[in-house]
C-alpha positions in Angstrom: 9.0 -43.7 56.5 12.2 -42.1 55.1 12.4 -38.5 54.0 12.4 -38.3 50.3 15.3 -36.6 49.1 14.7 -33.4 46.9 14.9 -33.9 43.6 17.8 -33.4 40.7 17.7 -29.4 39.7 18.2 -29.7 35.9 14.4 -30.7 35.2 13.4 -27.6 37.4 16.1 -25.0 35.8 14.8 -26.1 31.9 11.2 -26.2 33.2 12.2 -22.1 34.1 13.7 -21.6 30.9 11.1 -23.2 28.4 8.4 -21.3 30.2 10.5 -18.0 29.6 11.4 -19.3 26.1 7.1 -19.6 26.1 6.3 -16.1 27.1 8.8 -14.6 24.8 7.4 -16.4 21.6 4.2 -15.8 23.1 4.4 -12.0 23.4 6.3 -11.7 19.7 3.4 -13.6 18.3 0.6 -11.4 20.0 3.1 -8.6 18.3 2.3 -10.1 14.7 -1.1 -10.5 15.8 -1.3 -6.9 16.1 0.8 -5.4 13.2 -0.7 -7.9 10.5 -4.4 -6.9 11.5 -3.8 -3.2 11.8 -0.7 -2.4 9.4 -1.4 -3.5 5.4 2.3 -3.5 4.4 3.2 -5.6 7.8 6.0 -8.5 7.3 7.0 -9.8 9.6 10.1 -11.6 9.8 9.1 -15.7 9.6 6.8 -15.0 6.7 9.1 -15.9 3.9 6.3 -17.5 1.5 3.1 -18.1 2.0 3.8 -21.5 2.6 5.3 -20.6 5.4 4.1 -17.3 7.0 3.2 -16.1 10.2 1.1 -13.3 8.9 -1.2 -15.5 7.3 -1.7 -17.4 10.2 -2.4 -14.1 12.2 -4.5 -13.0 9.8 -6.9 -15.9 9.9 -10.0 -16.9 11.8 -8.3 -19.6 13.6 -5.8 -16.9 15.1 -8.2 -15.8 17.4 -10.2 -17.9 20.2 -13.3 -16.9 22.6 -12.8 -12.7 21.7 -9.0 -13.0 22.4 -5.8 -14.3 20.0 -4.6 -17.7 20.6 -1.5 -16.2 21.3 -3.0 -14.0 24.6 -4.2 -18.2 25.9 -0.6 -19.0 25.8 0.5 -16.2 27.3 -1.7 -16.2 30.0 -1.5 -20.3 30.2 2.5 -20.2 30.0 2.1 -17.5 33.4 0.0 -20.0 34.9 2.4 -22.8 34.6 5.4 -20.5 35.7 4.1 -19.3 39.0 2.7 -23.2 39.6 6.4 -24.1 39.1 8.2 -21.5 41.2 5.8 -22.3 43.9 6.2 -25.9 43.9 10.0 -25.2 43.5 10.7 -23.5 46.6 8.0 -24.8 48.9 8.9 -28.4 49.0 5.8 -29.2 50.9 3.5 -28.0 48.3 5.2 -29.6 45.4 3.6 -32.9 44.4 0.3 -31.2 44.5 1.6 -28.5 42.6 3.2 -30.8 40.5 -0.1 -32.6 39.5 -1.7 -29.3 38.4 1.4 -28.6 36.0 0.6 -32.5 34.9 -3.3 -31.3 33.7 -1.8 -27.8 32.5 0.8 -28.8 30.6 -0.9 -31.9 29.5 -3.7 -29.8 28.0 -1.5 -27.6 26.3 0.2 -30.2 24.5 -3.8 -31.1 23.3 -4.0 -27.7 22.6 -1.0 -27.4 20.2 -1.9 -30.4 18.3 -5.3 -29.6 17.3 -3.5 -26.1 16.3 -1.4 -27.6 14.0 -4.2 -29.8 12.3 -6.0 -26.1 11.8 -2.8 -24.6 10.8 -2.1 -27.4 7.9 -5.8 -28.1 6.9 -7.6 -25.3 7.0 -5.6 -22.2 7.1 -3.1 -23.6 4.7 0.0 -22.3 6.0 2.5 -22.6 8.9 4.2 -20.0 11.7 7.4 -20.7 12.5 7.1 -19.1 15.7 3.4 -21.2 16.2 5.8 -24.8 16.1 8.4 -23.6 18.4 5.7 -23.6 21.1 4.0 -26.5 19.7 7.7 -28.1 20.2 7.9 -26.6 24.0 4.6 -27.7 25.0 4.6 -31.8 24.7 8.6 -30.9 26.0 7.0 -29.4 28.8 4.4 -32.1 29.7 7.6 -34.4 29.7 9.4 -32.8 32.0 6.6 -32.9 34.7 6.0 -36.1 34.3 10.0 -36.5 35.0 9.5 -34.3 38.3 6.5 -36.6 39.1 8.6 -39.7 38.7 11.5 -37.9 41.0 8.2 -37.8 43.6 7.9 -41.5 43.3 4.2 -40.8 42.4 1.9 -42.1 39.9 0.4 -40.1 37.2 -2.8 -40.6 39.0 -1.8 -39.9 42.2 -0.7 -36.6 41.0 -3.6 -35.5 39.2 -5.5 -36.4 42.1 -3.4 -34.9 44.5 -3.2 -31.3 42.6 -7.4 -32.2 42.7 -7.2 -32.3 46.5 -5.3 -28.7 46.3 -7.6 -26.9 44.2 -10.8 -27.6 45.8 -9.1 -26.9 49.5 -7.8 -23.5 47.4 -10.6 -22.3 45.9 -9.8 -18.6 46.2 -6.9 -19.4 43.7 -9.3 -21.0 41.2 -11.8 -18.2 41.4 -9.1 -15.6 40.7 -7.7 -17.3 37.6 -11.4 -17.9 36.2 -12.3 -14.2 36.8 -8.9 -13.3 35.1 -9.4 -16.1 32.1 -12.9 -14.3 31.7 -11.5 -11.1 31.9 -9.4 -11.2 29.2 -11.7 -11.4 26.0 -13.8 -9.1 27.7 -10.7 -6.6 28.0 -9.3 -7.5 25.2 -9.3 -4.8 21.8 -11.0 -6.5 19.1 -8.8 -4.4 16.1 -9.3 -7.3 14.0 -12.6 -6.3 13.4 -12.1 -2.7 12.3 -12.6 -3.5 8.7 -15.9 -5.5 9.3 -17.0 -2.0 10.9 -16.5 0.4 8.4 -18.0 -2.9 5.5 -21.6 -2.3 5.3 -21.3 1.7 5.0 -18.5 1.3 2.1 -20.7 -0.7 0.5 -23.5 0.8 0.0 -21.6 3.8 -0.8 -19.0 2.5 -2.9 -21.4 0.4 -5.2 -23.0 3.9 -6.0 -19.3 5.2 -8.2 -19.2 5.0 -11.6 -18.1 1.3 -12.3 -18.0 -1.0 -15.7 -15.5 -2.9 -17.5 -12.1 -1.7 -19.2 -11.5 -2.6 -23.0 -9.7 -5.8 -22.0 -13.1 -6.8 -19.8 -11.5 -6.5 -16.3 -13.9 -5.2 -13.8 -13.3 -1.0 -12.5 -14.7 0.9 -10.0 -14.0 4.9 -9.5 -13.0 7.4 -12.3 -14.1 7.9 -15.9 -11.2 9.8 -16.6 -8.6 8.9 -13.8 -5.3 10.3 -13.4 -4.1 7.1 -11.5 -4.9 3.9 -12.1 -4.5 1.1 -9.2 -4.7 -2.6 -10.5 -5.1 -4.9 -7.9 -4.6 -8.6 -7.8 -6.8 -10.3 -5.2 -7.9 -13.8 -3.7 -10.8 -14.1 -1.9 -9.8 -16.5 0.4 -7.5 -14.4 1.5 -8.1 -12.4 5.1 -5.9 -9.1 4.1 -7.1 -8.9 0.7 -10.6 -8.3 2.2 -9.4 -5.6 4.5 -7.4 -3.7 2.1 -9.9 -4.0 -1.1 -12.4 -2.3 1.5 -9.7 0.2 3.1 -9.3 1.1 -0.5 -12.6 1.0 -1.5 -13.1 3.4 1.8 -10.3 5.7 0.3 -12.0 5.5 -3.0 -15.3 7.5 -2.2 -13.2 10.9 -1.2 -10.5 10.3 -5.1 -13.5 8.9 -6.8 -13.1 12.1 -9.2 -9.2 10.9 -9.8 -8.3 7.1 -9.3 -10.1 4.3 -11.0 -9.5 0.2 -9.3 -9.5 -2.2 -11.7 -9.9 -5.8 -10.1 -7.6 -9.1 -11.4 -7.9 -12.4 -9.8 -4.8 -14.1 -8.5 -6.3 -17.0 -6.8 -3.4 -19.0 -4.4 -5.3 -22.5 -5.1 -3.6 -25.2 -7.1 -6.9 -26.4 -8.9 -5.8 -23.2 -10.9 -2.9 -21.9 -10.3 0.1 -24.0 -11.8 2.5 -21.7 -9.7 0.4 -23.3 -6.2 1.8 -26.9 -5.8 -0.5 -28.1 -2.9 -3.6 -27.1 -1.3 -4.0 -23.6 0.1 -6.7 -21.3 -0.8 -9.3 -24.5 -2.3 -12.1 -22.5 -3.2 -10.4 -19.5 -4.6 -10.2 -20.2 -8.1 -14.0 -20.8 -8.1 -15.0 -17.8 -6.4 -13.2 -16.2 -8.9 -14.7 -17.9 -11.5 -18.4 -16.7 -9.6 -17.2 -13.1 -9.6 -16.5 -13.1 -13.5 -20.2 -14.4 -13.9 -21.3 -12.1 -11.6 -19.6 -9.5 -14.1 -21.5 -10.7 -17.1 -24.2 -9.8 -15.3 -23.2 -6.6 -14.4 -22.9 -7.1 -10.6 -19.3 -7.8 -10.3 -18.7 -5.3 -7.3 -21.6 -6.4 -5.9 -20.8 -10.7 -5.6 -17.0 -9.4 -5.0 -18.0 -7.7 -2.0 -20.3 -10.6 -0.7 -17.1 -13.2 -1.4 -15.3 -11.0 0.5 -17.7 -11.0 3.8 -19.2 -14.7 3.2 -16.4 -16.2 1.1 -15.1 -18.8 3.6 -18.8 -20.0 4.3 -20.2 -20.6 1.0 -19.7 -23.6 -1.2 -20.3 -24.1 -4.8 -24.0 -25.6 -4.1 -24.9 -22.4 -2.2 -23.6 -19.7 -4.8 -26.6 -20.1 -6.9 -28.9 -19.5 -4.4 -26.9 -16.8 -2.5 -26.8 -14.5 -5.8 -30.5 -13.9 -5.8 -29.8 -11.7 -3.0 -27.7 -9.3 -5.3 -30.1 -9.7 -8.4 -28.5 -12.3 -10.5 -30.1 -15.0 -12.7 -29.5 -18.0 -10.8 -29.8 -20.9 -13.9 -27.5 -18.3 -16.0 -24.6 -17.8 -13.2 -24.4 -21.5 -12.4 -24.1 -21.9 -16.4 -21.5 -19.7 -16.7 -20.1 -20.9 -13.1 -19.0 -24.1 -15.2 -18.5 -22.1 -18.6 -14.6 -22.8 -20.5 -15.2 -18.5 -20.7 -15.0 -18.7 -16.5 -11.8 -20.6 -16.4 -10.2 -18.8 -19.8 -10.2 -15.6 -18.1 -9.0 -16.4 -14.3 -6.2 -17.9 -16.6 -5.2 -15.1 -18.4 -5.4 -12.9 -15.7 -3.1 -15.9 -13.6 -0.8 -15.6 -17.0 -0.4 -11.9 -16.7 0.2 -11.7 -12.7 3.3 -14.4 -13.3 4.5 -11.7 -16.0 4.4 -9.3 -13.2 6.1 -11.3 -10.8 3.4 -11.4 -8.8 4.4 -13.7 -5.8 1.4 -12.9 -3.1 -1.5 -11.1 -2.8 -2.9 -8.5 -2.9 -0.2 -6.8 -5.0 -0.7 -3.7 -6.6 0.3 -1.5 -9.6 -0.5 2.1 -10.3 -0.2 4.0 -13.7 -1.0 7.6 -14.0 -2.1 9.3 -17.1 0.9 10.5 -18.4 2.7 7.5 -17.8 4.2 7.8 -20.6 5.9 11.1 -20.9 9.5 11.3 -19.8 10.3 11.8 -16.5 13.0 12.5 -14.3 14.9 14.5 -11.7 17.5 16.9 -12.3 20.6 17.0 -10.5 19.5 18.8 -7.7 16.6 16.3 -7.1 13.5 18.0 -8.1 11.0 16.0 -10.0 10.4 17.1 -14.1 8.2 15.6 -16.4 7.8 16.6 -20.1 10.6 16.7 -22.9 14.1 15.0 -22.3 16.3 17.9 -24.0 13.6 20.7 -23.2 13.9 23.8 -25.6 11.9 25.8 -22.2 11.7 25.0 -19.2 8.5 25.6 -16.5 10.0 25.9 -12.7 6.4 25.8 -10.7 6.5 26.6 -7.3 3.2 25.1 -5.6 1.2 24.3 -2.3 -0.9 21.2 -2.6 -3.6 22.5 -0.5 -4.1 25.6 -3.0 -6.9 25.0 -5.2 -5.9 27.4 -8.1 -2.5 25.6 -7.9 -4.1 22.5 -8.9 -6.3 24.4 -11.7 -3.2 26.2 -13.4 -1.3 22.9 -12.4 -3.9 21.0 -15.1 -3.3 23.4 -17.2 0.2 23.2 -17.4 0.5 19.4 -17.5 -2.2 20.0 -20.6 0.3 22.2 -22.4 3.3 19.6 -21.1 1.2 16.7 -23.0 0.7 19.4 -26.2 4.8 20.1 -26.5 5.7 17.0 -24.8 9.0 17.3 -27.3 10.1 21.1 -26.4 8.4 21.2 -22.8 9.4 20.5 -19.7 7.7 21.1 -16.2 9.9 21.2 -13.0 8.1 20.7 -9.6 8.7 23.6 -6.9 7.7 23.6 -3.4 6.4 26.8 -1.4 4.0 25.5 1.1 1.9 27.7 3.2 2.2 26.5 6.1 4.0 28.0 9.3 4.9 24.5 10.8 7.6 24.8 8.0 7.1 28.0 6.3 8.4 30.7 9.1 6.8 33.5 6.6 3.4 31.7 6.1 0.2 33.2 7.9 -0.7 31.0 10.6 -4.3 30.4 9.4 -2.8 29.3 6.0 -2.7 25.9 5.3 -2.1 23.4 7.7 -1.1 20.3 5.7 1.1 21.5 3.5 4.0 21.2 4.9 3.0 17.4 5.2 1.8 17.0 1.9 5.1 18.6 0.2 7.5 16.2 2.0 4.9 13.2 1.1 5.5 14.2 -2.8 9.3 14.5 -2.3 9.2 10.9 0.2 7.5 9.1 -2.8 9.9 10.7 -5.7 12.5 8.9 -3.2 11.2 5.5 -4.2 10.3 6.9 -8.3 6.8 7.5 -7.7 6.4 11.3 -7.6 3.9 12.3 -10.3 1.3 9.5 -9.0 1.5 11.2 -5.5 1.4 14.2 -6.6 -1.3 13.9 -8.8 -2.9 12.0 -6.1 -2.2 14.8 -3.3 -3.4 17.3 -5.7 -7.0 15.7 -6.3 -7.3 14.6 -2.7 -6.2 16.5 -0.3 -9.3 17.8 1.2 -9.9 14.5 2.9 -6.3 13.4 3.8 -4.6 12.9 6.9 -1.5 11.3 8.6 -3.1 7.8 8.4 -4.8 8.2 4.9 -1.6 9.5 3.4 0.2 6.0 4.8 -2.3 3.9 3.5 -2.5 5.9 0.1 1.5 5.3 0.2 0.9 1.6 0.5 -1.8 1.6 -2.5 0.7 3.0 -4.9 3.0 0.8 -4.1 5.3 2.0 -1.9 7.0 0.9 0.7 5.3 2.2 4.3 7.5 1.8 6.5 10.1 4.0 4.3 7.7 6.6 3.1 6.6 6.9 6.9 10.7 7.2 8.0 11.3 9.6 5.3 8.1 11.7 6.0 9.7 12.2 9.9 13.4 12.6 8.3 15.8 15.6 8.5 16.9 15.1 4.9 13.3 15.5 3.9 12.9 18.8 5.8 15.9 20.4 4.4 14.9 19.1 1.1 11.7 21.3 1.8 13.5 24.6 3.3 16.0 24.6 0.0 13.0 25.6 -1.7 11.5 27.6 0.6 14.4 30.2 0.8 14.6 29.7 -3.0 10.8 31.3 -2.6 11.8 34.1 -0.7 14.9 35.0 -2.9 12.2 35.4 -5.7 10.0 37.1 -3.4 7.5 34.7 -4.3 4.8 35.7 -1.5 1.9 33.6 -2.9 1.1 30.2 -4.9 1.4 29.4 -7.8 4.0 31.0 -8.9 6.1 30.3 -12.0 9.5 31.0 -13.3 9.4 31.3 -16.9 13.0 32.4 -18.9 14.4 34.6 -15.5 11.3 35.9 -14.7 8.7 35.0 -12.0 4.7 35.1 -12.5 2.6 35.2 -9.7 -1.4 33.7 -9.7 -1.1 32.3 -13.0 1.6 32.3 -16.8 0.2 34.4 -18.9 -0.8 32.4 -22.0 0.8 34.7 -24.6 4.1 34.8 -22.4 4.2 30.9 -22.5 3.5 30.7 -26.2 6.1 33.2 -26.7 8.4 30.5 -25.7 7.1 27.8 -27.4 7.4 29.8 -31.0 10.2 28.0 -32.5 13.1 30.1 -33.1 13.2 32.3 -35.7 16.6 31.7 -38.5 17.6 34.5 -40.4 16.9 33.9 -44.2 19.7 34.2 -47.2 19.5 37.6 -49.1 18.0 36.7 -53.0 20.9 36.7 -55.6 20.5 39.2 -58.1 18.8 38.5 -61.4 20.7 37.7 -64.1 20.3 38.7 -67.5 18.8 36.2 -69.7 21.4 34.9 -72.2 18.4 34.5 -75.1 17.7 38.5 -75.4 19.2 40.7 -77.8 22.2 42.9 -77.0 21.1 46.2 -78.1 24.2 48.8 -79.2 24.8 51.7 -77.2 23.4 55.0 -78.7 25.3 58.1 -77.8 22.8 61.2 -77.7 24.7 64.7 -77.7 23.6 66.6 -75.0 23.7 70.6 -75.3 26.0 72.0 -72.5 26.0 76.1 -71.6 28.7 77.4 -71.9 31.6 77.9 -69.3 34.8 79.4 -69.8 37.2 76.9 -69.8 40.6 76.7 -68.2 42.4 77.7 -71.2 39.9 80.9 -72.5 40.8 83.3 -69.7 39.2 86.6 -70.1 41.7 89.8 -71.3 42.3 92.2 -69.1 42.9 95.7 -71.1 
């Protein structure tokens, strides 16, 4: 029998470089995986709508498979066929064999990618970019073995069977790669789930806050009287809007005195949404239509929070039955389930989302109390809020993590709202805190520092007063992470307000006023400057009202009065008047 000649190189060298091309996609997809579960303002970079998004995909149930993302299988599964491949490449001996385990490997990997992109289009309702490109490699892959085994002058068969015949005389091989493939959901961090940890404890909790409906009837939960205001528009079909309606929720019990969450539907499902031209999200529009019943009721938190958890599991024949659970009339929901009134209001809250530009969800909007007022920075940056052309100016120098700064700071902002036309209030940093403050006691206040370039980081993207009135009300219970996610909630960008919070600018931003501080000798918070002159603890009232006294004109001096033309003209009576006598200059006397 002739040798066989080895076979052509070029199959072999783009075998190599697909399975590299594999494990790079593969890694930068577990990457996504990561960021889009664990980081709310996460886009990544093939998520351009949400027809086409990566983070969607990620973010789905059918991103993950036996404890372990889909993208960790084709990792390991791409490493698998590699080290098949190099072996088979340079030991000639051992390469048909070889060659018919790359057949079944590859072969079910090409299985494997189809029946992802049949998930991908029918039930998650969106496509990665990044997901196709191995789909593409995959079935490329399967041909190109099936070249090699053709070079072998071997049948199909004859390969599978002969990589058969390698296995079972190998078995230490096959018992390392099962313990490995068993090993990895085992190993493997299940972040994904975080959210589903913290659910049943922020809902029992959170369902206990004040909560009711606003005077246009849309659902709230938090603060009577809030000095911030988050509207959110949600879909319940949609995997981050559970996590971050419960990460705020979670964020809610510690500002519960100061933010209020009103809830609007947004519902990415075309038996709704004019704006969604094929199928996505298909039950969203009714479980939006079951949470406005459940709010008739009075238990809107309550179904939201079950849509959230059970959403993707329920139909419309269950809902009925499932809302006895959370104490709602069954006959009345599935009445109202149907109701014109349902449907009227998703609409209008679909109208006013498309008025917003709302393009995704969730998306978010804060307003603060004193939206309204003017506000500003002056040219050297610092935030002001109050009159336009202020008759007196307020310079406050604060620490957020002083609580009679954030009494005499309500105060103020009371006074600002009573002269909003001669007032204005200038914002002032003096944290005491040594990581920043060189002059600060080192038991003083440790966050400050943080806190004072978080305020100054949001007035970088316009949203200083809802910070700030946010860090005022809340620091107790902040940290690093909180602060991020509260930065996110307002609607800032993260990534920025996290770059600027670590930035140079933003410390020497701080210092300026710092050694401002100490020119004034200002030693302790809050501390006010006032027409030249500083006040420590607190502005006296009558030294404030002082200022606001408007100012004082001279008034014209009264004309004299004038005669009246109609009285009589009386004659002038000349009355001699007895004089003594002098001598005069004429009578001298005579000398004799």
């Amino acid at each position: 029998m002739a040798k066989k000649t080895l076979p052509s190189n070029a199959p072999w060298v783009l075998l190599l470089l697909l399975l590299l091309v594999g494990i790079g996609l593969s890694v930068d997809l577990t990457y996504i995986h990561v960021k889009a579960n664990l980081d709310p303002s996460h886009k990544s970079f093939c998520s351009p709508n949400a027809r086409i998004n990566c983070d969607s995909v990620a973010r789905s149930a059918y991103s993950r498979l036996a404890g372990a993302p889909v993208s960790v299988w084709g990792l390991w599964g791409y490493l698998l066929i590699l080290i098949a491949a190099w072996i088979g490449r340079l030991r000639e001996a051992r390469t048909p064999a070889l060659l018919g385990l790359l057949l079944g490997l590859t072969g079910f990997s090409t299985l494997a990618s189809a029946w992802m992109a049949y998930l991908s289009l029918a039930h998650v309702g969106a496509l990665c970019l990044l997901c196709l490109a191995t789909y593409v490699i995959n079935p490329v892959l399967f041909v190109l073995v099936w070249v090699l085994v053709k070079q072998q002058e071997q049948t199909t068969k004859e390969a599978i069977a002969a990589g058969l015949d390698w296995a079972t005389s190998h078995l230490q091989y096959v018992v390392l790669v099962a313990f490995v493939t068993v090993l990895i959901p085992l190993a493997y961090p299940k972040y994904w789930e975080r959210s589903s940890v913290i659910l049943p404890a922020r809902t029992s909790s959170t369902l206990q806050l004040p909560n009711g409906l606003d005077a246009q009837g849309h659902p709230w939960i938090g603060s009577t009287f809030p000095a911030l205001t988050i509207t959110a528009f949600s879909d319940y079909e949609c995997p981050f809007c559970q996590r971050s309606n419960f990460r705020l929720r979670e964020l809610l019990v510690d500002a519960a005195d100061s933010v209020r969450v009103i809830h609007r539907h947004y519902p990415l499902d075309h038996h709704c949404n004019p704006s969604i031209r094929e199928p996505f999200h298909t039950k969203a529009c009714l479980f939006a239509y079951a949470a406005y019943c459940a709010g008739k009721q009075g238990q809107f938190w309550a179904l939201s929070d079950l849509l959230y958890i059970s959403g993707p599991r329920l139909d419309k024949e269950q809902l009925p039955e499932k809302v006895k659970g959370i104490g709602l009339h069954p006959n009345d929901f599935a009445a109202c389930l149907d109701s014109e009134q349902a449907k009227s209001y998703v609409q209008q809250d679909i109208l006013d989302a498309t008025k917003k530009m709302v393009q995704g969800t969730p998306t978010f909007f804060v307003k603060s109390r004193d939206h309204a007022l003017p506000q500003g920075f002056t040219t050297e940056g610092y935030a002001w809020i109050g009159a336009e052309q202020p008759r007196v100016t307020i310079e406050e120098f604060s620490d957020y993590t002083c609580p009679s700064c954030q009494r005499e700071h309500q105060a103020l902002r009371e006074k600002v709202r009573q002269h909003k036309n001669t007032l204005r209030l200038v914002r002032r940093h003096s944290p005491l805190d040594p990581s920043c403050n060189p002059s600060a006691d080192k038991s003083s206040h440790p966050m400050a520092c943080l806190l004072a370039k978080a305020s100054h980081c949001a007035g970088k993207q316009k949203l200083f007063w809802p910070m700030s009135d946010l860090l005022h009300d809340t620091y107790k219970s902040l940290d690093r992470e909180k602060l991020l996610d509260w930065a996110f909630y307002l609607g800032l960008d993260r990534k920025t307000f996290a770059e600027c919070l670590e930035s140079k600018d933003s410390d020497a931003f701080l210092q300026q006023d710092i050694e401002v501080g100490k020119r004034l000798k200002i030693r302790a918070t809050p501390a006010f400057l006032l027409n030249g002159k500083s006040y420590t603890g607190s502005l006296p009232s009558d030294a404030l009202q002082s200022a606001l006294l408007p100012p004082t004109t001279p008034r014209p001096l009264a004309p004299l009065p004038r005669t009246p033309a109609s009285l009589p003209v009386l004659p002038l009576q000349r009355t001699p008047v007895s004089l003594p006598s002098t001598p005069s200059a004429t009578s001298r006397p005579q000398h004799r």
